[in-house]
C-alpha positions as CSV (number, residue, x, y, z in Angstrom):
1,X,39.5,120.6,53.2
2,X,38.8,123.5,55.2
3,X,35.5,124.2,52.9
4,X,34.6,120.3,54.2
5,X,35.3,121.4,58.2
6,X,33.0,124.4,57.3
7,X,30.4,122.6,56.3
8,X,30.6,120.3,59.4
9,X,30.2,122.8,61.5
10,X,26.6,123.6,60.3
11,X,25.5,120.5,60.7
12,X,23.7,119.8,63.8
13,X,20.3,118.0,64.6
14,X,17.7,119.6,66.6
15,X,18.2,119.3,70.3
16,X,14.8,117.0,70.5
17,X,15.7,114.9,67.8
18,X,19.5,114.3,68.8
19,X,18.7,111.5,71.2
20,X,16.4,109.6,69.2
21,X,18.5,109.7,66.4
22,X,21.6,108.3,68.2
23,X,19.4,105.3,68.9
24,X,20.6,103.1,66.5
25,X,24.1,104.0,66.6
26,X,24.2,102.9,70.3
27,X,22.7,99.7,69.9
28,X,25.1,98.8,66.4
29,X,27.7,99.7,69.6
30,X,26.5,97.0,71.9
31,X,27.0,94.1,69.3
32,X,29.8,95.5,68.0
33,X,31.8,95.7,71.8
34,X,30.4,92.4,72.3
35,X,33.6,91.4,70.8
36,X,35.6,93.1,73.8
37,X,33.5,91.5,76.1
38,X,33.7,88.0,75.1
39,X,37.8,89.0,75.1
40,X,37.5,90.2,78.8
41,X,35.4,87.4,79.6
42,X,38.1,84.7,79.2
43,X,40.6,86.3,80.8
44,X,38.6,86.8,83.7
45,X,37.7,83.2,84.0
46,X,41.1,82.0,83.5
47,X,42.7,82.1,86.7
48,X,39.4,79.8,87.6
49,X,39.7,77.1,84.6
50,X,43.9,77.0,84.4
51,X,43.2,76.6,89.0
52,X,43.1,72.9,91.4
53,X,39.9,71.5,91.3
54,X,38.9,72.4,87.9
55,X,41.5,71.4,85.1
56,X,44.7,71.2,87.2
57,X,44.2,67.6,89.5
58,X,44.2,68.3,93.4
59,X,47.0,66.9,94.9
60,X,46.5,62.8,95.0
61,X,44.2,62.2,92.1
62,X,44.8,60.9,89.2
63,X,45.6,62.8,86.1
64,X,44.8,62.4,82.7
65,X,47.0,62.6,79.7
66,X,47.3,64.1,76.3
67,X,44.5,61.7,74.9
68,X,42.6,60.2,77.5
69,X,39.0,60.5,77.2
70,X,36.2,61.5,80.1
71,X,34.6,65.0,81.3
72,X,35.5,64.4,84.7
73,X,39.3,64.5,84.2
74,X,41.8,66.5,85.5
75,X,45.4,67.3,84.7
76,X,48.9,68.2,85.9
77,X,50.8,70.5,84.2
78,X,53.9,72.0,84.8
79,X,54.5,75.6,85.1
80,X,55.3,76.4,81.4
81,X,52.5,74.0,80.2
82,X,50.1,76.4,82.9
83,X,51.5,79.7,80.8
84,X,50.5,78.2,77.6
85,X,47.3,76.6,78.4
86,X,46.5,80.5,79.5
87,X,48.2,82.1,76.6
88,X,46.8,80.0,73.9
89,X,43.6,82.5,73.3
90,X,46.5,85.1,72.5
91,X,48.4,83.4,70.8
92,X,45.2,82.8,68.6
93,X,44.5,86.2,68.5
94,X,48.3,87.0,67.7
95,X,47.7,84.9,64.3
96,X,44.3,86.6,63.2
97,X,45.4,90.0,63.8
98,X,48.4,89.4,61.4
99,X,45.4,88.3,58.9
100,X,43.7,90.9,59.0
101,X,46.8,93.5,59.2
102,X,46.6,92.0,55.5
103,X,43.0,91.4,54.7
104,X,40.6,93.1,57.2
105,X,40.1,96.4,54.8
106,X,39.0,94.3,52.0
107,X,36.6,92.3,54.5
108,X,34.8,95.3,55.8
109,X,34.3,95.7,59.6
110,X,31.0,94.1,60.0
111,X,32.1,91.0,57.8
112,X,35.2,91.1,60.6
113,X,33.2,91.4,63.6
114,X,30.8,88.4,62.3
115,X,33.9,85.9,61.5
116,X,35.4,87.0,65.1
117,X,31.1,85.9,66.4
118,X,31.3,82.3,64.8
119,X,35.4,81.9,65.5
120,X,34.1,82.8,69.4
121,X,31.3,80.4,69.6
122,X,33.4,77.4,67.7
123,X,36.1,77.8,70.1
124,X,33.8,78.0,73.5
125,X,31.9,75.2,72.1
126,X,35.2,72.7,71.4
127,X,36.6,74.1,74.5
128,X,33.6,72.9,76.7
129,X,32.4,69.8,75.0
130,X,35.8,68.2,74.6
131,X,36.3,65.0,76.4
132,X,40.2,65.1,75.5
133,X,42.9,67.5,76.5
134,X,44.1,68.4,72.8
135,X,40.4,69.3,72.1
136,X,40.7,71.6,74.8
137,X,43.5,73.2,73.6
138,X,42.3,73.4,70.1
139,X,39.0,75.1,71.7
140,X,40.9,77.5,72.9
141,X,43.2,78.5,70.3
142,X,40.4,78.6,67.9
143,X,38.3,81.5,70.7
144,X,41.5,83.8,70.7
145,X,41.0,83.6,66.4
146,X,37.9,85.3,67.4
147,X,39.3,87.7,69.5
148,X,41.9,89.3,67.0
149,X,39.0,89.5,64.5
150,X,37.0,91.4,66.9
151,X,39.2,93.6,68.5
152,X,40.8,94.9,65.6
153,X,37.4,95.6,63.8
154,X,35.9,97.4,67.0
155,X,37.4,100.4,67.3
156,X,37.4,101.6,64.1
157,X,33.9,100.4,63.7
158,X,32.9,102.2,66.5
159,X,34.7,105.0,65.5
160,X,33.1,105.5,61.7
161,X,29.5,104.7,62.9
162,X,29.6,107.4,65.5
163,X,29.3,111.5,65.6
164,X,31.8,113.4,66.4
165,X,29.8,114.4,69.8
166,X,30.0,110.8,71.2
167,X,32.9,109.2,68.6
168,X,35.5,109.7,71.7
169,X,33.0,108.7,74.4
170,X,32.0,105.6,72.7
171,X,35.5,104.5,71.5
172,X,36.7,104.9,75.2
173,X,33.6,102.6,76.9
174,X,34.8,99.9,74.6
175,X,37.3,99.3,77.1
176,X,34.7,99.6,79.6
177,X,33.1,97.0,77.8
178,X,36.1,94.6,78.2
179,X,36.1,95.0,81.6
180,X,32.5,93.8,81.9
181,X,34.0,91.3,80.5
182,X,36.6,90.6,82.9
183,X,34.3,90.6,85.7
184,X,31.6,88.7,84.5
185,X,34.4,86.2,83.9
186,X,35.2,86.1,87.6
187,X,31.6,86.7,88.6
188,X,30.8,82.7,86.8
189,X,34.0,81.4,87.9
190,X,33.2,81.9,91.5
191,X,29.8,80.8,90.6
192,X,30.8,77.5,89.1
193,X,34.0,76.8,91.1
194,X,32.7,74.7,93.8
195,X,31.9,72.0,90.9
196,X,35.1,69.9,91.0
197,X,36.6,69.2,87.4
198,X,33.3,70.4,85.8
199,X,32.8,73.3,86.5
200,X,35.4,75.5,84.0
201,X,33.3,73.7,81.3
202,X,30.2,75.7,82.3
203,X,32.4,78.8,82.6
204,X,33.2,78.3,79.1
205,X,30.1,77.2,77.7
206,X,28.4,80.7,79.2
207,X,30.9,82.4,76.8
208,X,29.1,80.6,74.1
209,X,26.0,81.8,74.7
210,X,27.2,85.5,74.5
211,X,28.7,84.9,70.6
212,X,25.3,84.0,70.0
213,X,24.0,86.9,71.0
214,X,26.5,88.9,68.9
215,X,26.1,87.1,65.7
216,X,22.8,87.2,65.8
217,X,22.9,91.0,66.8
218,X,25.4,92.3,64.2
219,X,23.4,90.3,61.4
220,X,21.0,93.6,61.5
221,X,23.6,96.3,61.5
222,X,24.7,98.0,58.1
223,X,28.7,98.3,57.2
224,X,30.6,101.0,58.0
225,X,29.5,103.8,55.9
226,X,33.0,105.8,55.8
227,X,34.4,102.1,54.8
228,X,31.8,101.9,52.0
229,X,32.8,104.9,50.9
230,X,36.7,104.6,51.1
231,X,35.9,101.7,48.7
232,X,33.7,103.9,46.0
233,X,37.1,106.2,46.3
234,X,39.4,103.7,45.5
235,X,37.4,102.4,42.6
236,X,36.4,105.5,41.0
237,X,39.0,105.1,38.8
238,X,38.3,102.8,36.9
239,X,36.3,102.2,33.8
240,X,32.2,102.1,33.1
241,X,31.8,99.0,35.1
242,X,33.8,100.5,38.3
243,X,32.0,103.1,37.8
244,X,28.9,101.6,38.2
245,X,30.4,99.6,41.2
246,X,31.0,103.3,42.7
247,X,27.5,104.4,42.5
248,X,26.2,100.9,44.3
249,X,28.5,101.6,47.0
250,X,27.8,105.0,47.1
251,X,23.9,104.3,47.4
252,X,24.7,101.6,50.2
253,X,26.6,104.1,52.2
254,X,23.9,106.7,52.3
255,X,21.5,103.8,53.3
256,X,24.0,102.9,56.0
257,X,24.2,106.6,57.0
258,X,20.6,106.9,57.1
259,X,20.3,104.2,59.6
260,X,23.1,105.4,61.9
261,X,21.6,108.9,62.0
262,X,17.6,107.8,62.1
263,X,15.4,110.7,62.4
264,X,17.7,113.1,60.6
265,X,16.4,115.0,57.5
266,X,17.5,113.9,54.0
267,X,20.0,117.2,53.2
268,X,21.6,116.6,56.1
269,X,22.7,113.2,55.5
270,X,23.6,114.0,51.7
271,X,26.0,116.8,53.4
272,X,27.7,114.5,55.6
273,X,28.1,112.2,53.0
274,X,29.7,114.2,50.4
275,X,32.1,115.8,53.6
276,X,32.9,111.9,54.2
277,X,33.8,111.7,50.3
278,X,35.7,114.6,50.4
279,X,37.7,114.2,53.2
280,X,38.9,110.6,52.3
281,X,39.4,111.6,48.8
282,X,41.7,114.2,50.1
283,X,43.6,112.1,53.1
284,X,43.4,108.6,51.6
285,X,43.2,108.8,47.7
286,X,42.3,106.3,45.3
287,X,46.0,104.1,46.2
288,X,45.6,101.1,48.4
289,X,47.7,101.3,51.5
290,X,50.9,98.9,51.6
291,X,51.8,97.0,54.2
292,X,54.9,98.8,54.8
293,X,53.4,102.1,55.4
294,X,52.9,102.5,58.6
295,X,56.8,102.5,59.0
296,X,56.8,105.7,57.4
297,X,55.6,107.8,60.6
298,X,58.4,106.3,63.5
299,X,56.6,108.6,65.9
300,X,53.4,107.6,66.4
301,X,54.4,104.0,66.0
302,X,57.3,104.7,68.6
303,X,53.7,106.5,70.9
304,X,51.4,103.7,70.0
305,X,53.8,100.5,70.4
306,X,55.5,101.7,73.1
307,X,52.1,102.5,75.1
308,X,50.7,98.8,73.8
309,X,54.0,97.2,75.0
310,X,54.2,99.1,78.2
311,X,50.5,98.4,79.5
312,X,52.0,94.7,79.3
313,X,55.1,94.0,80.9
314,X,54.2,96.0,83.7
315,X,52.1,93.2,84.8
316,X,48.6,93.3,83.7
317,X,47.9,90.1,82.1
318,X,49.4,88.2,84.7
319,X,47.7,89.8,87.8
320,X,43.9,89.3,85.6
321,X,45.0,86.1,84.5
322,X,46.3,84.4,87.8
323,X,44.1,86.9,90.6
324,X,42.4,83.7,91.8
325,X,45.6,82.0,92.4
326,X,47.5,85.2,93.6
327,X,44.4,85.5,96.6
328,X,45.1,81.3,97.3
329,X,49.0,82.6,97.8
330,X,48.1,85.8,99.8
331,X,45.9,83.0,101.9
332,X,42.5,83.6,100.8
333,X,41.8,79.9,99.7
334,X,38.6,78.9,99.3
335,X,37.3,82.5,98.6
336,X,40.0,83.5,96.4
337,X,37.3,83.3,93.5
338,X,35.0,85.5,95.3
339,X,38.1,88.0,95.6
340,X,38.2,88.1,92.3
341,X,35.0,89.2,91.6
342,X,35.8,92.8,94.0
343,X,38.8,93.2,91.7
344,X,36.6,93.3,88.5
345,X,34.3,95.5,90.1
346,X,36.9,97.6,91.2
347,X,38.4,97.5,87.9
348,X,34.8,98.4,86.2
349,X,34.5,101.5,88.1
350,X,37.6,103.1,87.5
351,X,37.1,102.4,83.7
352,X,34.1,104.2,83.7
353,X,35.6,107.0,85.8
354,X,37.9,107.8,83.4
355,X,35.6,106.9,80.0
356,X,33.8,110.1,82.4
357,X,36.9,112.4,82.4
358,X,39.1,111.0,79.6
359,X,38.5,114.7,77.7
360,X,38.7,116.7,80.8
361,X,42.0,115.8,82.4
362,X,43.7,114.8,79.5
363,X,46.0,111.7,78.3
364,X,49.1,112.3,79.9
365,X,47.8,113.4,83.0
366,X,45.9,110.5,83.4
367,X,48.4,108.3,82.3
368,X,50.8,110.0,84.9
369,X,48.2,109.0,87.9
370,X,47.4,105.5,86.6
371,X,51.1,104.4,86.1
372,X,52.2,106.4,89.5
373,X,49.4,104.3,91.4
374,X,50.5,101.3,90.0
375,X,53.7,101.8,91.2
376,X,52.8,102.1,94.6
377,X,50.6,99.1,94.7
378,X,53.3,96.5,93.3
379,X,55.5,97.9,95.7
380,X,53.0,96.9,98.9
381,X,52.5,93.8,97.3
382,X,56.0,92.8,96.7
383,X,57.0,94.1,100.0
384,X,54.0,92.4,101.4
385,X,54.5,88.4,99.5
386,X,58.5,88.7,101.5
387,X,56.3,87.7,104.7
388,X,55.2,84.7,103.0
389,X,54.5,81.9,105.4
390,X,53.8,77.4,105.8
391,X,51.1,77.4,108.3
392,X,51.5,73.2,108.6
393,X,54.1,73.1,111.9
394,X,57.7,72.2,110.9
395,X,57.9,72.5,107.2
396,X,59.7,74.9,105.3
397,X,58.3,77.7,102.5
398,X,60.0,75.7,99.9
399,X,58.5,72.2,101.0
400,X,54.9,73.2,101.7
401,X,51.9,72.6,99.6
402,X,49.9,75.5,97.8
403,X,47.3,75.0,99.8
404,X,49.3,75.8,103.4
405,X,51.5,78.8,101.9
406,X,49.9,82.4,103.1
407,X,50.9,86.0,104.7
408,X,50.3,87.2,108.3
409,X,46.5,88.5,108.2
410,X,47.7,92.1,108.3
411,X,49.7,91.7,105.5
412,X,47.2,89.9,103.4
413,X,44.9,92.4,104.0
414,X,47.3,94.9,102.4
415,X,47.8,92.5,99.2
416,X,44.1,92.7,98.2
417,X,44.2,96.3,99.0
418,X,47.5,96.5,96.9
419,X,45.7,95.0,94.4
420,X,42.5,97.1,94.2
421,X,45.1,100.4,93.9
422,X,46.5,98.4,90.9
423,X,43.7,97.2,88.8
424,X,42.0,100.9,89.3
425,X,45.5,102.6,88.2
426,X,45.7,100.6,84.8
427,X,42.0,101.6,84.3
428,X,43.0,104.9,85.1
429,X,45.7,105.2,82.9
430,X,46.8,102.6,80.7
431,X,43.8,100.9,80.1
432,X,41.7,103.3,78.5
433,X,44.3,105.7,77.3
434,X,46.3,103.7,75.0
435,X,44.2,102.6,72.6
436,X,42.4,106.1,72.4
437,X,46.2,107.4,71.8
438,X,46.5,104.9,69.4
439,X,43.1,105.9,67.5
440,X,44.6,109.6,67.3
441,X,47.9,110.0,66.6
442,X,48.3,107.8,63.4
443,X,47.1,109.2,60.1
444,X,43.9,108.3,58.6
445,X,45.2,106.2,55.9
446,X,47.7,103.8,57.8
447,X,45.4,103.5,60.6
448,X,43.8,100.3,60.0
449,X,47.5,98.9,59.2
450,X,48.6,101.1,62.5
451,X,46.4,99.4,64.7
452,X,47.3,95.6,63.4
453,X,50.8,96.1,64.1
454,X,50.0,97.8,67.4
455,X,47.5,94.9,67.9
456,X,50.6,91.8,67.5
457,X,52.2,94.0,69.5
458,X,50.2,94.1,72.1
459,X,49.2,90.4,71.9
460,X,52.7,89.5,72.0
461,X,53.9,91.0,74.8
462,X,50.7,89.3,76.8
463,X,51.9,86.0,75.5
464,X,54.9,86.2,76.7
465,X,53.9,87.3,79.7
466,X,51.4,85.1,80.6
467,X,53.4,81.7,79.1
468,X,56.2,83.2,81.8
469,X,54.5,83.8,84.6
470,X,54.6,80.7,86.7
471,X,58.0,80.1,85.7
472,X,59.1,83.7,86.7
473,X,57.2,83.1,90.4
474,X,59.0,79.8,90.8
475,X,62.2,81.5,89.7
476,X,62.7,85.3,91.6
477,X,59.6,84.1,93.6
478,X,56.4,86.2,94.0
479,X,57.5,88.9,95.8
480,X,60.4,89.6,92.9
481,X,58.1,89.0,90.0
482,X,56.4,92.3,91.6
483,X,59.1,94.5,92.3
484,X,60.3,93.1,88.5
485,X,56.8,95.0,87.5
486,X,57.5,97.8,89.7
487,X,61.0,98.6,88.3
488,X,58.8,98.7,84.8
489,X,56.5,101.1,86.0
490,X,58.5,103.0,86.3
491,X,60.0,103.0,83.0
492,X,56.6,103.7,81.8
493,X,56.8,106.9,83.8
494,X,59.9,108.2,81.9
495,X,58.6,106.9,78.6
496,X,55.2,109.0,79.1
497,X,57.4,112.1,80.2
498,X,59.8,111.6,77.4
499,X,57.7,110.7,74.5
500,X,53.6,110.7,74.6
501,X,52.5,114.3,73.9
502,X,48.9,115.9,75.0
503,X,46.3,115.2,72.6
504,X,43.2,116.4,74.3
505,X,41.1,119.4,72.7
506,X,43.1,118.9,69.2
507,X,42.0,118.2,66.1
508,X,43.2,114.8,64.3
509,X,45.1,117.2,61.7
510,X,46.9,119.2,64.4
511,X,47.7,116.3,66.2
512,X,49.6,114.8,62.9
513,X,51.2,118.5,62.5
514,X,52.6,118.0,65.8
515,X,53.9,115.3,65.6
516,X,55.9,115.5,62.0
517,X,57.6,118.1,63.8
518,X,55.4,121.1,65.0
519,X,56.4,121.9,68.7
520,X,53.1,121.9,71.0
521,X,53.1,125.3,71.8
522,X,53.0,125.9,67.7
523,X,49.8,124.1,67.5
524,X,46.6,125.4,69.6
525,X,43.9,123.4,70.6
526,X,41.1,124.0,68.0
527,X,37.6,124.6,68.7
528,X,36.5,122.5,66.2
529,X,36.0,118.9,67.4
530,X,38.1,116.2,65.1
C-alpha cells in the first residue's frame, strides 16, 4: 500500500501537457453532470408548473378531472394533492435509487448514467404531451426514475475518471451543476409563464431536449476505468475462462485510462493502472459487497445520513420548490417568476464560491457559516410573513384570495432579501459540503452501497417535505412553517459541533483511522493528496 502511494507520487505530467490531457476528462464531466442538471432543472420549474395559470385553474374556470382529455385544461388540487404532484419526481427517484443500491455496481456507471438519459427524456416527453391528468403524473414519476439513476452514478463517476489534482474540484461543481439547473428552471418558467395553461408543457418539454443531449453525449465516453478494474479483481478468481474475462477487462480499462489521460505517455498509464489494481485489490478484494455492509461503520453513516437528512428538513426543498408562490405571498404577483430567477442566480454564485474555497476553509467551517446564515434568514422571514396582510377593503386574512394576500412593502423587501441570505447559506454549507463528506468519510468498498442508502435518505426526507408543505402553511401558517425551519437549523448547528469532524488536507485512509476511533489530533493532515 504504501509502495502504491510511492509510486503515485512520481507520477506527474509535464506542465504543458497537463491541460491538454485533462481535455477529455472534462468534457466526459459535462455529460456526466448533465444528470444533476436535468435534476435541478425540475425543481426549479416546479413552483411555475404545480402555480395558477398553468396546471392549477384560476379562480372561476373550469377544472378538469382525473381523465378528461384537452391541452388546454387546468386543475384544482387540494393542498396534499399540490405536495404530491411536486414530490412525484422524488418519489421516482426514491424507487430507482433502492435499484440501484442493489444493482448499479453490476450496471457500471456509464450504463447508469445512459438508463437515467432515456428514463429523463420518456418522462419529459409523457409529461408534456399528455392530454390527461394521470399521463401527467406518470410523466413525472417516470423523470424522477431518471434522476435516482443519475445522481447516484455521478459522483462516483466523476470521482474515478478524474486526477487526484481536480478529483475534489470536479466532484464539488457537480453541485454547481445542479444549480444550473435550478436556475435555468426558473429562468424558462418566467419565460413561458405568461402562456395560460400551456405554458408548463413548454417548460417541460425544454427538459427534453437537454436528455438528448446527454444520451447522445455519454454514448462517446468509455466506463469507468477503476470500475472496470474492480470487476477484473473480483473475477480473477476464477478458472481459465474468468481468467480470460480478466485480461478483456483489464485491456478495456487501460483503453479507458488512455482516453481519460490523452496525451500522456504509455508507462505512465501502465503505472497508474497497476496502482489502481493494487490499491482495490488491497481495500476491496475479490468478495462482492453485501447489502448490509454499510451498517458495519455507524459513524460515517451517523456523518453522512445525518448531513443528507439535515440539508432537508431545514427547509430547502420547499423554499426551491414553492419560491414562485412564496414571492406571490410576500406580494410580488405577477413577477414572482422573475423573482425566482435572482434566487437561482444567487444560488449559482455562492455554489461556485464555495466549489472555489471548499479546500481552503474547510468542511466544518463552512458548514458552520452556511447553517448560521440560514438561521438568520428564516428568522427575517418568519418574523417578516406575521405582517401578512388582505389588501381588498374589509375582508379578513383568512377569507381573502391568494391573489390579494401580501406584506407591507418594507417588509417584503426584507423577505426576498431573507431569501437571498438563505439560498446562498445552503450553497455555502450544506449544499456542497454534504455530499463531498459523504464521498470521504465512507470506506472504499461500501461506498457505492453508502451513497444509495444516503441517497433514499436524502430523497425521503424531500418527499416528505415537499408532499407537507402546503398542508404545514395552511396549518402553523407561513410565518410558523419558517420559524419550524429555524428551530431546525439550529439543530443542525449542534449536530455539526457534536458529530462532523474536519476532513480537509487528509488522506481517505486517515480520514477512516479517525473515525474507527483515532482522536483528530492523532491523525495529521498528510501531504500526500487522497
Amino acid at each position: 500500500r504504501l509502495k502504491s502511494r510511492s509510486v503515485s507520487r512520481h507520477i506527474h505530467l509535464r506542465p504543458s501537457a497537463m491541460a491538454e490531457s485533462l481535455g477529455n476528462v472534462y468534457r466526459s464531466f459535462v455529460f456526466i453532470a448533465f444528470g444533476g442538471l436535468l435534476f435541478g432543472y425540475i425543481i426549479g420549474i416546479n413552483s411555475d408548473v404545480v402555480t395558477v395559470g398553468q396546471l392549477e385553474c384560476k379562480p372561476g374556470d373550469k377544472a378538469g378531472d382525473w381523465t378528461s382529455m384537452g391541452y388546454g385544461q387546468c386543475y384544482a388540487f387540494g393542498a396534499l394533492e399540490k405536495g404530491f404532484l411536486s414530490s412525484l419526481n422524488l418519489i421516482g427517484a426514491c424507487l430507482s435509487s433502492i435499484f440501484v443500491f442493489r444493482y448499479g455496481d453490476d450496471m457500471g456507471r456509464k450504463n447508469e448514467v445512459k438508463v437515467g438519459a432515456v428514463l429523463y427524456f420518456l418522462g419529459a416527453a409523457a409529461a408534456a404531451l399528455s392530454p390527461v391528468l394521470w399521463g401527467i403524473y406518470a410523466g413525472f414519476a417516470i423523470y424522477g426514475l431518471g434522476i435516482g439513476f443519475a445522481m447516484h452514478a455521478a459522483p462516483t463517476y466523476i470521482a474515478e475518471i478524474s486526477p487526484a489534482r481536480v478529483r475534489g474540484t470536479l466532484v464539488s461543481a457537480k453541485e454547481a451543476v445542479i444549480v444550473m439547473g435550478i436556475f435555468l428552471g426558473f429562468f424558462f418558467g418566467y419565460v413561458f409563464s405568461t402562456n395560460t395553461y400551456t405554458g408548463w408543457r413548454y417548460m417541460i418539454g425544454i427538459s427534453g431536449i437537454f436528455a438528448i443531449i446527454m444520451e447522445a453525449g455519454i454514448t462517446f465516453v468509455p466506463q469507468s476505468p477503476r470500475w472496470l478494474v474492480l470487476k477484473a479483481v473480483q473475477s480473477s478468481s476464477g478458472g481459465d475462462l474468468l481468467n480470460t474475462r480478466n485480461q478483456a477487462l483489464m485491456e478495456e480499462a487501460r483503453a479507458a485510462l488512455q482516453y481519460f489521460r490523452a496525451g500522456a505517455p504509455p508507462e505512465t498509464i501502465d503505472d497508474e493502472l497497476r496502482i489502481m489494481r493494487a490499491e482495490i485489490e488491497v481495500s476491496v478484494g475479490t468478495q462482492v459487497v453485501k447489502c448490509t455492509d454499510p451498517l458495519k461503520y455507524p459513524k460515517p453513516l451517523c456523518i453522512g445520513c445525518g448531513l443528507v437528512l439535515l440539508q432537508q428538513i431545514t427547509g430547502q426543498p420547499s423554499v426551491l420548490y414553492f419560491a414562485t408562490n412564496i414571492f406571490k405571498s410576500a406580494g410580488f404577483g405577477g413577477v414572482a417568476a422573475l423573482s425566482s430567477v435572482g434566487v437561482g442566480l444567487v444560488k449559482l454564485l455562492a455554489t461556485l464560491f464555495t466549489v472555489w474555497r471548499v479546500d481552503q476553509y474547510g468542511r466544518r467551517f463552512l458548514l458552520f457559516v452556511g447553517i448560521t446564515m440560514m438561521a438568520a434568514a428564516l428568522a427575517l422571514i418568519g418574523t417578516a410573513f406575521i405582517f401578512r396582510e388582505c389588501k381588498a377593503d374589509g375582508v379578513s386574512l383568512k377569507d381573502c384570495n391568494a391573489e390579494d394576500i401580501g406584506l407591507p412593502q418594507g417588509w417584503a423587501i426584507a423577505t426576498v432579501a431573507g431569501l437571498m441570505i438563505y439560498v446562498s447559506g445552503y450553497q455555502v454549507g450544506f449544499g456542497p459540503i454534504s455530499w463531498l463528506m459523504i464521498s470521504e468519510v465512507f470506506p472504499l468498498r461500501v461506498k457505492g452501497a453508502a451513497l444509495s442508502i444516503a441517497a433514499v435518505v436524502n430523497f425521503s426526507s424531500n418527499i416528505l417535505m415537499t408532499l407537507t408543505q402546503q398542508v404545514l402553511q395552511d396549518a402553523l401558517t407561513p410565518a410558523g412553517v419558517f420559524f419550524g425551519y429555524l428551530g431546525l437549523s439550529l439543530v443542525s448547528l449542534v449536530f455539526v459541533y457534536g458529530v462532523v469532524p474536519e476532513t480537509k488536507g487528509k488522506t481517505l485512509e486517515e480520514i477512516e483511522r479517525m473515525l474507527a476511533g483515532k482522536s483528530v489530533r492523532e491523525v495529521q493532515p498528510s501531504t500526500i493528496g487522497a
